[in-house]
C-alpha positions as a Markdown table, in Angstrom:
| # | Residue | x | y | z |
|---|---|---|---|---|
| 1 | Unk | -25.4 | 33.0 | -42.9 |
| 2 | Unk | -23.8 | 36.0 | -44.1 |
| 3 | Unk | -23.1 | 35.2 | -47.0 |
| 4 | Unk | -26.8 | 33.9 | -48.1 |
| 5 | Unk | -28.7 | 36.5 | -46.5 |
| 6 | Unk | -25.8 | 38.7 | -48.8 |
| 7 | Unk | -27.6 | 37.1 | -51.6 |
| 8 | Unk | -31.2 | 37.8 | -50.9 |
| 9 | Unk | -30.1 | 41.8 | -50.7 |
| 10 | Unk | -28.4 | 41.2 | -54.1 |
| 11 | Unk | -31.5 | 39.5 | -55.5 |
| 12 | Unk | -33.2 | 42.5 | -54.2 |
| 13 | Unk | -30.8 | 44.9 | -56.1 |
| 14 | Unk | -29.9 | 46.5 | -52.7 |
| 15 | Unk | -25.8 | 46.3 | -53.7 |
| 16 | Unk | -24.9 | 48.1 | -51.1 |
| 17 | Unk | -26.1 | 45.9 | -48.4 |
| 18 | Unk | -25.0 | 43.0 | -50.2 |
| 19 | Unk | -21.9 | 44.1 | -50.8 |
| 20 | Unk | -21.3 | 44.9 | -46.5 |
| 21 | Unk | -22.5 | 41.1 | -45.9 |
| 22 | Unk | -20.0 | 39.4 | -48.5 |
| 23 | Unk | -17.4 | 41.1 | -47.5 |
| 24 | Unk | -18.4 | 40.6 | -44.0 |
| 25 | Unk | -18.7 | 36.7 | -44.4 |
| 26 | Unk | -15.2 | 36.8 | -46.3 |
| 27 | Unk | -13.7 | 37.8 | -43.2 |
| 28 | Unk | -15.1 | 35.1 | -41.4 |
| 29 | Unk | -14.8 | 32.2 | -43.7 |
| 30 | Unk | -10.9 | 33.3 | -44.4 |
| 31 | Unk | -10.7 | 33.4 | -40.2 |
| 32 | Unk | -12.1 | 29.6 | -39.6 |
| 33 | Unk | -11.5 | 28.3 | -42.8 |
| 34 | Unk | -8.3 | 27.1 | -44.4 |
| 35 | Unk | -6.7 | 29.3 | -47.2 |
| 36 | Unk | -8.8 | 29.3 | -50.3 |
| 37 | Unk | -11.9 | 27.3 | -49.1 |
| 38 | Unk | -14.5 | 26.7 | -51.8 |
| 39 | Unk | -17.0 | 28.7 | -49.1 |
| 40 | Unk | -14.6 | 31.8 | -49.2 |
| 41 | Unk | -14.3 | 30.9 | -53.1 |
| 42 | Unk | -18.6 | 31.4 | -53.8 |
| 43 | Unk | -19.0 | 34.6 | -51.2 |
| 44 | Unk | -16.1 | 36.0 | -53.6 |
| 45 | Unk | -17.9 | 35.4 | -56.7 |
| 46 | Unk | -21.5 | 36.9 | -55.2 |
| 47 | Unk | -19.1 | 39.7 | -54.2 |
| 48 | Unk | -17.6 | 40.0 | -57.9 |
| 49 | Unk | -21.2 | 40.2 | -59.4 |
| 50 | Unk | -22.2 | 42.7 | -56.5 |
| 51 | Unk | -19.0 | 44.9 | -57.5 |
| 52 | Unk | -19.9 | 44.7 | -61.3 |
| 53 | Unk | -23.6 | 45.5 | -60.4 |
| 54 | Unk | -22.2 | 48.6 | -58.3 |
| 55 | Unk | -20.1 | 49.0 | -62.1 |
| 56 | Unk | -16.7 | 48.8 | -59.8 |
| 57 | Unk | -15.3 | 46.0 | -62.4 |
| 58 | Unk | -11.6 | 46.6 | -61.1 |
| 59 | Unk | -12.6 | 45.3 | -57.7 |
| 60 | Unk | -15.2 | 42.7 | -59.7 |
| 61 | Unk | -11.9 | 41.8 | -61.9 |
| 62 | Unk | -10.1 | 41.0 | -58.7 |
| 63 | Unk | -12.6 | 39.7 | -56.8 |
| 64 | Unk | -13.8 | 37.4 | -59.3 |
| 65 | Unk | -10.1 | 36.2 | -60.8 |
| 66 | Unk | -9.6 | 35.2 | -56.8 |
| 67 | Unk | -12.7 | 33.3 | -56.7 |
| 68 | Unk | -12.0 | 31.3 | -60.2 |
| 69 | Unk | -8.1 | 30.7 | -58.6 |
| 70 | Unk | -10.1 | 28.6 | -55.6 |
| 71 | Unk | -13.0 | 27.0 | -57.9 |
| 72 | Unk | -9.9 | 25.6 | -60.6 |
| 73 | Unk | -8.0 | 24.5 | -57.2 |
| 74 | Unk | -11.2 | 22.8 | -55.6 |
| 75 | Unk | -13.5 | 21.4 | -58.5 |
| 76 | Unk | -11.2 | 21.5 | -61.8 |
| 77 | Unk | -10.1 | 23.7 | -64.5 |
| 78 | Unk | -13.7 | 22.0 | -66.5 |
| 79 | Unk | -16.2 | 21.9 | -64.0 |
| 80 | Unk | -19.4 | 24.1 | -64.7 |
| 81 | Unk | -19.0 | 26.1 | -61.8 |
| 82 | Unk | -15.8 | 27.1 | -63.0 |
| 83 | Unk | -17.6 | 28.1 | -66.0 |
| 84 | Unk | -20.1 | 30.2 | -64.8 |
| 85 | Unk | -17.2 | 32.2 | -63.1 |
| 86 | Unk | -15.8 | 32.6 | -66.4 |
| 87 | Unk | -18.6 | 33.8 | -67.9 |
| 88 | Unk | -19.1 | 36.2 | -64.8 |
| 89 | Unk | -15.1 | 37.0 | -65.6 |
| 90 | Unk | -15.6 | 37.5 | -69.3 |
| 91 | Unk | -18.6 | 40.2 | -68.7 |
| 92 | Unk | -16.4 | 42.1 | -66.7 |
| 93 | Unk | -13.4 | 42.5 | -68.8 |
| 94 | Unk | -16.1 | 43.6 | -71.6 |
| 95 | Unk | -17.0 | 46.3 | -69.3 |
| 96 | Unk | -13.4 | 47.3 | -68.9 |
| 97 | Unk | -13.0 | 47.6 | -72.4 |
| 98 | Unk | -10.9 | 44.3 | -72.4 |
| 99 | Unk | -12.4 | 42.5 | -75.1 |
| 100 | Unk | -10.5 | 40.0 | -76.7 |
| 101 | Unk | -9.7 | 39.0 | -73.0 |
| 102 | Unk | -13.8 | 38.9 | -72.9 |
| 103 | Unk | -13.6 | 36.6 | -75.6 |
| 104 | Unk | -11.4 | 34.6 | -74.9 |
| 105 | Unk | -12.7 | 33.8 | -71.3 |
| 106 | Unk | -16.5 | 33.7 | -72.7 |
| 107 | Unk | -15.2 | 31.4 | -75.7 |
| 108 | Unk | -13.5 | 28.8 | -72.8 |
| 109 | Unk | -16.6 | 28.9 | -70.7 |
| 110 | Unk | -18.4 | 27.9 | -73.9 |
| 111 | Unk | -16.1 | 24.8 | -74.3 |
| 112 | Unk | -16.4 | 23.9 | -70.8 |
| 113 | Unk | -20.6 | 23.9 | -70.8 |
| 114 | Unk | -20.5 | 21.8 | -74.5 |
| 115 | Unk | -18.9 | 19.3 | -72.3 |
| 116 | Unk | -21.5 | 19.0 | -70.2 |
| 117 | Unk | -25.0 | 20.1 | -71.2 |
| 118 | Unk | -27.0 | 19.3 | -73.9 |
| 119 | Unk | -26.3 | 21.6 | -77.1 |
| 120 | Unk | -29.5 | 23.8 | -76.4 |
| 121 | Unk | -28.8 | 24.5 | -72.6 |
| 122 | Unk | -30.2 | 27.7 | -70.9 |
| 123 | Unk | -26.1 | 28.0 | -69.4 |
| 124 | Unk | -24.8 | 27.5 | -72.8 |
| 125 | Unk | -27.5 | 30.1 | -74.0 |
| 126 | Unk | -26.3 | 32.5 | -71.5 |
| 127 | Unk | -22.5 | 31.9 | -72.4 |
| 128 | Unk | -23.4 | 33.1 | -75.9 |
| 129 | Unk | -25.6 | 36.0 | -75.1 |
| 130 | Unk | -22.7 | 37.5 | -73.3 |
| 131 | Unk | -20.3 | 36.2 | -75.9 |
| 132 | Unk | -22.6 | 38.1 | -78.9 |
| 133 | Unk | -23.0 | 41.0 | -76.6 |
| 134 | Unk | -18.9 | 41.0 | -76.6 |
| 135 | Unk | -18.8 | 40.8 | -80.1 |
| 136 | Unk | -21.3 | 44.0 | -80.3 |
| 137 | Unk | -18.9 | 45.8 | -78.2 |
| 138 | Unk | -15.7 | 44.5 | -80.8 |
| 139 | Unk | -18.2 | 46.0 | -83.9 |
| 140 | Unk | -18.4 | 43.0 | -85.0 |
| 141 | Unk | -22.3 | 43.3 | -85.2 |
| 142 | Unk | -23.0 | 40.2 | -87.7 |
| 143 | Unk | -21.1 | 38.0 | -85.4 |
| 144 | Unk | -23.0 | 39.4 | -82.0 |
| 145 | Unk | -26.3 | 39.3 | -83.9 |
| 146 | Unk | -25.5 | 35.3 | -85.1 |
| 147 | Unk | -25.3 | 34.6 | -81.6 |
| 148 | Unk | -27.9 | 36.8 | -79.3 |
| 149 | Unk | -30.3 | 34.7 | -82.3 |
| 150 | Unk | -29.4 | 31.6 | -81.2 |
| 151 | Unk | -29.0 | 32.0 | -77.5 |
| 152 | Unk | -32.5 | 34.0 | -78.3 |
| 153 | Unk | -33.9 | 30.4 | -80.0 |
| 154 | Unk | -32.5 | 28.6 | -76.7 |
| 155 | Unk | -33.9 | 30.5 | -74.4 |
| 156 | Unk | -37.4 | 30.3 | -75.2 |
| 157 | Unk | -37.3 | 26.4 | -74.7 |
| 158 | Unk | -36.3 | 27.0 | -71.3 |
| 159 | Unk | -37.6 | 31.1 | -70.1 |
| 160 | Unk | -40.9 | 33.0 | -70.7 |
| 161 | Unk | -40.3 | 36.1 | -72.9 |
| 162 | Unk | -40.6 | 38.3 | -69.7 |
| 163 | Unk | -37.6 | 36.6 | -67.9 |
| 164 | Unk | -34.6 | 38.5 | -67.3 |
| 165 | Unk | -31.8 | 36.8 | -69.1 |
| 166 | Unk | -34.3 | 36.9 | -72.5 |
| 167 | Unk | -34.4 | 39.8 | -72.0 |
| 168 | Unk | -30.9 | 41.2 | -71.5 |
| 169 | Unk | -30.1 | 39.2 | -74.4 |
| 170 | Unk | -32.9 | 40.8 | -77.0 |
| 171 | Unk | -32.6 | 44.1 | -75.8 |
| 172 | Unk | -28.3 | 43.7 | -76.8 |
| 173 | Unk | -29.8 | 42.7 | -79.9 |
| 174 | Unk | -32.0 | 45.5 | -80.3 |
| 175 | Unk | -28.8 | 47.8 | -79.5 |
| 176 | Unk | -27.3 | 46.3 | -82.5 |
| 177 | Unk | -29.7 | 46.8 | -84.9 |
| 178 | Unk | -29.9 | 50.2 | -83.5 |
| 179 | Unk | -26.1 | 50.7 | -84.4 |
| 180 | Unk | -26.6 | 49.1 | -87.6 |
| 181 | Unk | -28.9 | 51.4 | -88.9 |
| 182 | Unk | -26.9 | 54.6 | -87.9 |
């Protein structure tokens, strides 16, 4: 119960409080629960993305590279949930600065969400936004742009133009052609 009313104070953007109830329910679910149960594995990754919203990546890094060691243990080194942590993972070592670890971790959740969505998939859409926003970061702006246009093109199947992940993902386009005209 923590952990899900942890959520709704994320979803609120109150970190702070979210941040006391994850790490409040990870202490309970590593008391009653065995080592590295998939319960303690999902509060861990709310608690990475609550840490990177807080712009704390170390303790997101950490958080969120314990979470994906329980997800790969419980559901597979390919199952989409693992993916999503990935994704989580490879926004955060762009953050650090880390970014051909970025890559590479955005590039394998790629792989993993070809496997199992369709080729024009809001998740594979978000994979690549973060992926071209990596690439912006790199100064490789013709790459980033190539991709923020086509997880742009996928989006809009699936989001309004006023949803938040279309537009995260224009406005890192926007900062490239800003850069690009400098």
């Amino acid at each position: 119960m923590l952990a899900h009313l942890g959520d709704v104070y994320g979803q609120l953007e109150e970190y702070e409080k979210a941040k006391e109830l994850f790490e409040q329910s990870i202490a309970v679910y590593k008391e009653h629960f065995p080592e590295g149960h998939i319960k303690t594995g999902w509060a861990l990754s709310a608690l990475g993305e609550i840490y990177r919203s807080l712009k704390d990546y170390k303790k997101a890094r950490i958080t969120l590279e314990e979470s994906l060691l329980i997800y790969k243990k419980h559901l597979s080194e390919n199952h989409i949930v693992t993916a999503g942590i990935l994704v989580y993972l490879g926004a955060v070592y762009k953050d650090l600065g880390e970014h051909k670890k970025a890559k590479s971790l955005l590039e394998q959740s790629l792989t993993i969400y070809k496997k199992h969505f369709p080729k024009d998939h809001n998740e594979i859409a978000w994979a690549l936004a973060h992926l071209g926003d990596t690439h912006r970061a790199m100064g490789e702006h013709d790459k980033a742009k190539a991709l923020l246009e086509k997880s742009l093109v996928m989006y809009k199947k699936f989001f309004s133009k006023d949803h938040v992940e279309f537009l995260w993902a224009l406005n890192c386009l926007e900062r490239i052609n800003q850069e690009l005209e400098k």
